[in-house]
N, C-alpha and C positions, 0 to 999 in steps of 0.2 A: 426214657426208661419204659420196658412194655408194663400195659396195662393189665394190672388183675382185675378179670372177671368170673372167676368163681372158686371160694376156698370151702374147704370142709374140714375137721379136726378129726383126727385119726383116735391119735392114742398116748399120753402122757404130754402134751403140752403140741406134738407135732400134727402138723397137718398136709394136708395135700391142695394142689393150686394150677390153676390154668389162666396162662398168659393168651391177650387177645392173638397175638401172631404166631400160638401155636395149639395143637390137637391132643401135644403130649402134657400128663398129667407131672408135675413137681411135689416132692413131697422137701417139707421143710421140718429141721429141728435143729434142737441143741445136744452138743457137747462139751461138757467141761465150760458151760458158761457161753459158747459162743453160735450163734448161729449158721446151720450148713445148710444149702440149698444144693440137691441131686434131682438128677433126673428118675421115673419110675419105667422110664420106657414103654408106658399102658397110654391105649387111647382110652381104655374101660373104666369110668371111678370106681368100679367096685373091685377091680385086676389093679388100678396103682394103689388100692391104700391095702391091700394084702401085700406088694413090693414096698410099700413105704418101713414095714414093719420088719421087713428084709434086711432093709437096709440101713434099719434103724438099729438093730440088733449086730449088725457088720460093725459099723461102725463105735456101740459103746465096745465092744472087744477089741479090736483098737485101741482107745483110749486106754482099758485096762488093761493091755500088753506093752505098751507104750509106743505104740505102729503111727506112722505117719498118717494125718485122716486126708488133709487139704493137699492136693495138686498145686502148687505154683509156680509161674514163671519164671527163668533167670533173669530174666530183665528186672521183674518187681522185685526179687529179690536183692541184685544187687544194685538198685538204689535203696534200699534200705541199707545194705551193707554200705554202702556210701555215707551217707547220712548219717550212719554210725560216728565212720571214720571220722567226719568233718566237726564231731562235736567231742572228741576226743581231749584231752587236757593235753599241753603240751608238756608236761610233765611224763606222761605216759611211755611207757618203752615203744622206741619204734616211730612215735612222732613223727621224725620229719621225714618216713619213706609214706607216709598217708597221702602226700599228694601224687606222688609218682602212680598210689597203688590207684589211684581214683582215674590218672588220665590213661592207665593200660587196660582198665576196664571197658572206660565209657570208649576207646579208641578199637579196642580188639575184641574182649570176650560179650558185649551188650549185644556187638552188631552182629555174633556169628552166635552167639546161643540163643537170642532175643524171646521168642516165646515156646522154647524149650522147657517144659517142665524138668524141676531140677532133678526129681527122681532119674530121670530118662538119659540124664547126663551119665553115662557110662566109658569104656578102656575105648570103645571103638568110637565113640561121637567124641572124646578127647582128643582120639587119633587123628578125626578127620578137620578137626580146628585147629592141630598140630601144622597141615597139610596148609591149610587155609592162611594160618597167619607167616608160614614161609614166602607165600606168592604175595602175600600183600605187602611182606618187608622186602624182597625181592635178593632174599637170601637166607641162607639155614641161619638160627638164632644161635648166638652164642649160649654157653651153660650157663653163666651170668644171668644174660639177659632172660632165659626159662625160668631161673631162681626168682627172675623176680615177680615175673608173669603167673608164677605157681603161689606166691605167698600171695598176690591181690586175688587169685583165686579163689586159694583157700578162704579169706574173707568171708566169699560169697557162700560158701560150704557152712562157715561158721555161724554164719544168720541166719543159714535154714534151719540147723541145729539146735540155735538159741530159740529156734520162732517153732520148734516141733514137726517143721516142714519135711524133716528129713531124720532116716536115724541114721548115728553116728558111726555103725556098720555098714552104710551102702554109701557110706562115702569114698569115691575112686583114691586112691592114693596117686600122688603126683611126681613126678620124677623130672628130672632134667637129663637125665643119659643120654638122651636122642641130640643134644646141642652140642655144638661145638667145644674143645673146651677154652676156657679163657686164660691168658695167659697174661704172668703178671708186668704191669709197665713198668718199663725198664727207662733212668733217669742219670743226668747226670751232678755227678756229687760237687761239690766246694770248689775242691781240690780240680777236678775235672773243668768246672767251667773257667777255672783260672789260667788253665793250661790252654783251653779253647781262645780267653780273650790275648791272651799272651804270644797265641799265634800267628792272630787277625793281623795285624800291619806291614808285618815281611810278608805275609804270603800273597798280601794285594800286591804289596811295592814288586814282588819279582813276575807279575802276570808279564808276557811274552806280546799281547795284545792287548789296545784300547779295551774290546769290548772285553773281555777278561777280565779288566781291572774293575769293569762298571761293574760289572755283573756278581763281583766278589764284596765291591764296596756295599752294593744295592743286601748283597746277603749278612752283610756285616749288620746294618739296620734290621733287617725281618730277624735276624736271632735274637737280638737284644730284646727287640719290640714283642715277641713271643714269652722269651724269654721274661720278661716282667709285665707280663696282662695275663697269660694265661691264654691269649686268643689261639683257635683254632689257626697253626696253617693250613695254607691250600685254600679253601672254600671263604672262610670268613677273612684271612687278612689278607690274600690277595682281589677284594673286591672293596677293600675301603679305601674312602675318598677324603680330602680333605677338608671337606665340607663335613665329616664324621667325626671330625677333633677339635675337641675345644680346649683351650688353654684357660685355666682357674687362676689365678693371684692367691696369694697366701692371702686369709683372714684371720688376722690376728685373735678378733673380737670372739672368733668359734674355736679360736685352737686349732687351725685346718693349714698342713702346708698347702702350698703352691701346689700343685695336680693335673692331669688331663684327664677330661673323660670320653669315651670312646663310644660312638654309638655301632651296633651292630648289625646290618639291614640283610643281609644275605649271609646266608651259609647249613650248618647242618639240620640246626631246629630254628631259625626264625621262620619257617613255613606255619608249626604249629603255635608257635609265643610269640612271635612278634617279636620288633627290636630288642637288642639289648645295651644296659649301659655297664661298660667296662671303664675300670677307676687305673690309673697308671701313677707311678709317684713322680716326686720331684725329677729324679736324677732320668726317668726316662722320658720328662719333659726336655730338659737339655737338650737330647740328642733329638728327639721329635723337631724342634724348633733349628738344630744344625740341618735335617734332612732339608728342612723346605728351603733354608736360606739358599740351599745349592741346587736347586729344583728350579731354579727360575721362573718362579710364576709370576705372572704379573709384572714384568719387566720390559714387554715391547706393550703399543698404544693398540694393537688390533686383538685384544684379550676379552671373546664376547662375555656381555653379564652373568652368561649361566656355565663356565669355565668350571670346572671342577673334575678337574684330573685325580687319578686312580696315586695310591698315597705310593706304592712300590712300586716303580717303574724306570726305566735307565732315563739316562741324558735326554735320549733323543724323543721320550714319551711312548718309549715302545715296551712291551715286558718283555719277560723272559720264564720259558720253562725251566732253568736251567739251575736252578739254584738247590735245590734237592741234590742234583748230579753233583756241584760243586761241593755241598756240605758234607757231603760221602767223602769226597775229595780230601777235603781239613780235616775229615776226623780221621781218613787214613795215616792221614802226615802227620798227624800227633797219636797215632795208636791209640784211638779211644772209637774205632767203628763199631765193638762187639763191646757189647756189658755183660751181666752175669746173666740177665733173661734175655739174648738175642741182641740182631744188629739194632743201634742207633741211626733215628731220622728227624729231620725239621720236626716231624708230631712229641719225641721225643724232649723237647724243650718243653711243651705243652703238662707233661707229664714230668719234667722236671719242677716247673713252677707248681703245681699241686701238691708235692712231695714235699718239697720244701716250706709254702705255706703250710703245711699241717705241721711239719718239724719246728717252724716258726708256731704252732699252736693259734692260727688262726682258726676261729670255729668255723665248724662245718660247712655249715646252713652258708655263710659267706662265702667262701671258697667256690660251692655250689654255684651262685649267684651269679660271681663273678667270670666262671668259667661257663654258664650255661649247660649245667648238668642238673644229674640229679643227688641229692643228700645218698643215696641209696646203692649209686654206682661209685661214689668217690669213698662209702665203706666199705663196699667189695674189693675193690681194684689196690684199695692204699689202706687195706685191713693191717699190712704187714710192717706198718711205720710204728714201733712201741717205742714207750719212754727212754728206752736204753741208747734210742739211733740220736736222745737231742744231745747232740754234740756241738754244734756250731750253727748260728743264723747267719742266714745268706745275707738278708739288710738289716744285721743290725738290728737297731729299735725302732724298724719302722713297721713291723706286725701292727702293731696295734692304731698307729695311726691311718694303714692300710686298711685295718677293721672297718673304722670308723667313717671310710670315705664310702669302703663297699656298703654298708646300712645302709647310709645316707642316698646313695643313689638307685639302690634295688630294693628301695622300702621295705627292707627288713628291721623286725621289730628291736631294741634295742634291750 
């Protein structure tokens, strides 16, 4: 901290001060209780305390107009606004989008306003972090994703407000126009996935070729397997190995069926979180446990110790891009390609399972968890599932025991 070496007292409690590493005079005072330190701009003591009196008088009018007096940073302010957040009661409305709002701050708006005074944040420096955070997602933001980027903003608006850093008139109004818009996921129903698994058998048995048959049997497993974890296809399930599944034994002693759980090492957000553990039930243990029997692993004597092949892959250990193309295929052959919001794809299972855990009335926060999202996207996107649509659970009674396995393994609180 620099050194004071010479102060003098002006006039009602303030005074004026020179730091050793500078020639310009400070004058300091209070308002409303709190201490402010400006500059006088005078090299002259007897030119800064006629400015001290300047701007001593600037300032209480100010105070009694109700004008912002203090400049501060976006950055200091939204950790504060953070800090808020994170001491929030979980009772409070909005809870569980407070971590999203915390990691789109300190990811996007900390690094591109940082020591922006907030005042200064105005339509055209919005615009140009508009510009900014397109090239760093490395595409135009969906409406969605602005909505939400605008409410951890507003946050930051709302502490300067709270803290008198700002008035509540020069605050920019925020908009999401400029985004794409979002469009709602489109899934398939009961009835739909019955007709799907009803289809699976003949349409392997009448492939024309080997690799046809592999290749439809191989999709046979990624739908189900999607279809009951929630995992991401493409990125996360075609990168797990089998070294990523663990098979659980039923424990009687906890009330826990029999389970698999899925570690998640690559795909759309383990870059930013780290692995993740996804929880699968009994019934897609089963199949889990038929796939590898027919996988031949470990069946000749030259199988080195660090063996660990990719969990979807044909006979021969080769993959295939090819199973998208095919699943277009079966949903032609049973008229179920186009739903009411656009065509259905492999991601479409993803978006099934979500749909239906909520109509299953698993909570949120879990769902979340399980799928690697956030509380915040799974209210936007699946706002439109009301009490009217519970008609039917997909498994049965096993919502809740599926609760209980996603807590247990995503240390969410009970």
């Amino acid at each position: 901290m620099n050194e004071l070496i010479e102060k003098h007292s002006v006039d009602g409690g303030m005074y004026v001060y020179l730091q050793r590493n500078s020639k310009i005079w400070l004058a300091r005072f209070k308002i409303d209780g709190k201490w402010i330190s400006r500059t006088t701009k005078q090299r002259n003591r007897s030119d800064a305390e006629k400015a001290s009196l300047k701007i001593l008088a600037e300032y209480e009018f100010k105070a009694k107009h109700g004008i912002a007096i203090q400049n501060k940073s976006f950055r200091d302010i939204a950790l504060l606004a953070i800090e808020r957040m994170m001491t929030q009661p979980k009772a409070t409305k909005g809870y569980a989008s407070l971590n999203d709002y915390k990691q789109m701050l300190t990811r996007y708006h900390i690094p591109f306003f940082d020591r922006t005074h907030i005042t200064s944040i105005d339509y055209e420096r919005l615009a140009e972090f508009d510009a900014w955070r397109a090239t760093k997602l490395g595409r135009t933001p969906s409406q969605s994703t602005l909505k939400m980027h605008n409410a951890a903003l507003q946050r930051v608006f709302d502490e300067a407000v709270i803290r008198k850093w700002i008035l509540p008139s020069r605050v920019p109004s925020l908009s999401s126009a400029s985004g794409i818009a979002s469009k709602r996921r489109d899934y398939f129903t009961s009835d739909e996935l019955d007709k799907i698994h009803r289809a699976f058998p003949a349409w392997i048995e009448e492939s024309r070729k080997q690799v046809t048959r592999e290749t439809r049997q191989l999709l046979y497993w990624y739908f189900n397997f999607a279809l009951h974890t929630g995992i991401r296809p493409g990125s996360e399930m075609d990168n797990l190995r089998w070294s990523d599944i663990k098979v659980v034994d039923r424990n009687l002693a906890e009330g826990e069926a029999a389970h698999i759980v899925i570690t998640i090492r690559k795909g759309k957000t383990t870059l930013h979180t780290g692995p993740r553990l996804v929880v699968g039930h009994e019934n897609l243990m089963e199949m889990i446990l038929d796939m590898h029997s027919r996988s031949h692993d470990g069946e000749t004597e030259e199988v080195p110790d660090d063996y660990d092949p990719l969990v979807f892959r044909l006979p021969d250990g080769g993959t295939t891009d090819q199973l998208g193309r095919n699943f277009s295929a079966l949903l032609r052959k049973v008229g179920l390609e186009k739903g009411a919001d656009g065509n259905r794809t492999l991601y479409s299972l993803r978006h099934t399972y979500i749909t239906h855990r909520r109509l299953d009335k698993v909570p949120v926060e879990a769902i979340a968890k399980q799928c690697g999202t956030s509380v915040a996207m799974i209210e936007l996107h699946y706002s439109h599932i009301t009490p009217l649509m519970y008609k039917r659970e997909l498994l049965g009674s096993e919502s809740a025991a599926l609760t209980k396995l996603i807590r247990k393994y995503s240390d969410l609180d009970s």
